[in-house]
MARZA-941335 format. One record per residue (C-alpha): residue in three letters; x, y, z. Coordinates in steps of 0.05 Angstrom, whole numbers, plus 5000, padded with zeros to 4 digits. Example, Ala and Ser with C-alpha at 12.3 -4.5 7.8 and 13.67 -1.06 7.14 Angstrom:
<marlos>
ALA524649105156SER527349795143
</marlos>
This chain:
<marlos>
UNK047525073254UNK046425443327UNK047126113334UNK048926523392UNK045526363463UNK041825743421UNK041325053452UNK037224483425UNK036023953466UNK030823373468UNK030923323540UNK029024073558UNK021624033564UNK023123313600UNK027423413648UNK025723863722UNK033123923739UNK038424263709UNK042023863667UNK049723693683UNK055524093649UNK058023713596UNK065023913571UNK068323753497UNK075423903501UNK077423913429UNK085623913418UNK087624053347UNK093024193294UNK092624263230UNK085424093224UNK083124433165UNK080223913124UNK075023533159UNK074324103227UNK068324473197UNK064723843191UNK067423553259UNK065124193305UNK059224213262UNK057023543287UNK058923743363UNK054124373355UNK048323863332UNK048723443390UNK041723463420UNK043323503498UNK042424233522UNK048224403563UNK055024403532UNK061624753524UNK066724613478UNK073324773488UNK078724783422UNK085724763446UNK089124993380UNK097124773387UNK100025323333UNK096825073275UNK099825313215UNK094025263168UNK087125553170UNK085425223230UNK084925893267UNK080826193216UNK075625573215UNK075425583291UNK075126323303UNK068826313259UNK064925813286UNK066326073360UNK063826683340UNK057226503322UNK056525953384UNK058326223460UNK057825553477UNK064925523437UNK071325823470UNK078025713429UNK085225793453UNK091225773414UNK098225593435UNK103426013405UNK108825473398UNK107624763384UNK107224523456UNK106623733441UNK100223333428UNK099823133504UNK100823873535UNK094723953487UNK089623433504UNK091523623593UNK089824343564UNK082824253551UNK081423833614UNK085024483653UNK079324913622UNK073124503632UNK068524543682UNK063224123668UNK060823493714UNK063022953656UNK068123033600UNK070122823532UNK075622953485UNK073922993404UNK078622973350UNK078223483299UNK076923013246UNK070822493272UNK063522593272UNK059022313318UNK051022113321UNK047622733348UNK044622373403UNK051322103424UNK052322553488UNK044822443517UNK045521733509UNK052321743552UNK049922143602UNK043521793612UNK048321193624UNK052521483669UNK047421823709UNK043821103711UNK050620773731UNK053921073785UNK059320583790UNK060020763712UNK065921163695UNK065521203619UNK060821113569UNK061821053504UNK057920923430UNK059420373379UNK065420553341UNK065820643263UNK070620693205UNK069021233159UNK074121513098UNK076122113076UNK069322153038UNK066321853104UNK064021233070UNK064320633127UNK070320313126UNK069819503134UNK074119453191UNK072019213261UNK072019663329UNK068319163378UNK068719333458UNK066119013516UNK062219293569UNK064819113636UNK058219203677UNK058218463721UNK066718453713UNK070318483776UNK076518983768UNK081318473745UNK076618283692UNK075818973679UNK083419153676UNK084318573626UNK079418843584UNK082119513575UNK089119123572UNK087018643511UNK082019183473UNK082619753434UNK082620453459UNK077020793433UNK072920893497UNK078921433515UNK074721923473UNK068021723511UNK063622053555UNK069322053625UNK065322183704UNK070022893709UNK071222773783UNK074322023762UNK078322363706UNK081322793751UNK083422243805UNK086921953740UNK093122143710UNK090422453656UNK095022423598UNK101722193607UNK107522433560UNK109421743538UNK107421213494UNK101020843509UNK099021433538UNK092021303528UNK092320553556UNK095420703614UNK089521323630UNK084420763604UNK087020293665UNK086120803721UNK079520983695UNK077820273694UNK080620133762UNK075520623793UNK069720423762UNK064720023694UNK066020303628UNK059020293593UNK056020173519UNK051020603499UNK048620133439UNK044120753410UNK049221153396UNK054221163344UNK062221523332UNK064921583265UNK072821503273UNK075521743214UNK082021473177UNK085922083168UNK092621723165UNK092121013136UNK094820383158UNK101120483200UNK107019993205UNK110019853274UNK115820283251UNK111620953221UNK107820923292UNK115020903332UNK116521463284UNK110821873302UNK111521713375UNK118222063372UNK117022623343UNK116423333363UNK108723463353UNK107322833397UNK110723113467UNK114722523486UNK120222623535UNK125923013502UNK130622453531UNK135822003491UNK131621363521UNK124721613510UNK126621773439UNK129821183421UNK125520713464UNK118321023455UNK115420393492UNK120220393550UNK116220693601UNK110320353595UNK110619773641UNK112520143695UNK106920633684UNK101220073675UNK104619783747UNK104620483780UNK096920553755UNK095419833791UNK099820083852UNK096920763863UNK088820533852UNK083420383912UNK082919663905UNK085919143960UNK091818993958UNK090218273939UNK087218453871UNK092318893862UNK097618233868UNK093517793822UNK092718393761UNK101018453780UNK102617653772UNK097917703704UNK100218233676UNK106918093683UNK107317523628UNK100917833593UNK104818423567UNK110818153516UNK104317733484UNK100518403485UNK106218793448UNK107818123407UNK100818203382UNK100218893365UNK106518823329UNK104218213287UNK097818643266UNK100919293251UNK106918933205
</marlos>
């Protein structure tokens, strides 16, 4: 494990610049069980200039007590605690507030991920300047962190024009929102919205500005904390108090209500002309009740 001012890197005899800031914001609650393992496999990643930031939202386990330890024996570690459960969004927009690095990426407290995962990104991304994510190939792992057989496929949009691109993100899973993210493009975005498809909806600005990226040698292990959800337990856990949604009577009882508008506002308020920003607008419009029809019909 590193120790205090350590920083192991493969690249720090190659490379004659400094390298970029790279920032891990790491929101958590109630993490005990798989953390030590999870910031463990942060600490081992072999790019040599990182900080990782733990946003702890009143955990009421021994979270604090895991995390307080392993910051104390890595400065590159800072951890912050909210004294009140503050909502899972408030959260995540916490640890973007307290980065500062060049490029950015949010970690559960529960994953792993191929030590060579955040080298690989930013090679990409520094390759790829019209690149505003990369990500690794996505796994399944257990409790045990055996692979689980279950499918994660994503495409890289490199040669897509952005209505390709926003179709893409529309139609495929949302695992690149825990990628590598260009910090200046993250910021342009609307980070993370207290609503329901929160992460599709920051997933179409991103993609709106610019490629999202494979990098094919590296590897994430998702883990399956929860199990398979119903359509119902996920409306259940949208609604509730730990997940931030608007305290309103409609957002409550309607967790999927403000969606729509949200993915139009993200078309509305990008760069693009205002031509492709009619033809994602006339597609989207009948794409999205087959979208949620689909989702529905794999989740029951």
């Amino acid at each position: 494990m590193p120790t205090k001012n350590s920083q192991t890197s493969v690249h720090d005899t190659m490379e004659k610049e400094p390298l970029p800031l790279v920032s891990i914001g790491v929101p958590v609650y109630n993490e005990e069980r798989f953390l030590t393992e999870s910031l463990e496999s942060l600490q081992a990643q072999d790019y040599g200039n990182l900080e990782i930031i733990i946003a702890d939202n009143a955990s009421t386990d021994n979270t604090p007590q895991i995390c307080r330890r392993i910051a104390a024996a890595d400065d590159r570690i800072t951890y912050h605690r909210f004294e009140e459960n503050c909502g899972i969004t408030e959260n995540f927009r916490r640890t973007l507030r307290l980065s500062s690095g060049s490029y950015f990426m949010w970690a559960a407290g529960h994953d792993i991920w191929s030590s060579n995962l955040i080298s690989e990104c930013v090679s990409l991304l520094s390759s790829e300047p019209q690149a505003v994510i990369a990500f690794g190939s996505s796994q399944w792992i257990d409790d045990h962190g055996n692979p689980i057989l279950r499918s994660s496929g994503w495409t890289d949009t490199r040669g897509m024009d952005c209505v390709g691109r926003f179709h893409s993100v529309l139609w495929g899973n949302m695992h690149p929102v825990l990628g590598l993210i260009r910090a200046e493009a993250l910021r342009r975005a609307r980070t993370v919205i207290a609503t329901a498809g929160s992460d599709l909806i920051l997933l179409c600005e991103l993609v709106l500005q610019g490629h999202f990226v494979h990098a094919t040698k590296a590897s994430w292990y998702r883990r399956d904390h929860r199990g398979k959800e119903t359509h119902e337990q996920r409306m259940e856990r949208y609604q509730s108090r730990e997940f931030g949604l608007s305290r309103s009577l409609r957002s409550k009882s309607f967790p999927l209500f403000h969606l729509p508008f949200e993915l139009f506002k993200a078309v509305l308020r990008s760069r693009i002309t205002w031509f492709e920003k009619m033809c994602i607008l006339f597609t989207l419009m009948p794409a999205l009740p087959v979208r949620y029809l689909t989702v529905r019909k794999q989740q029951d």
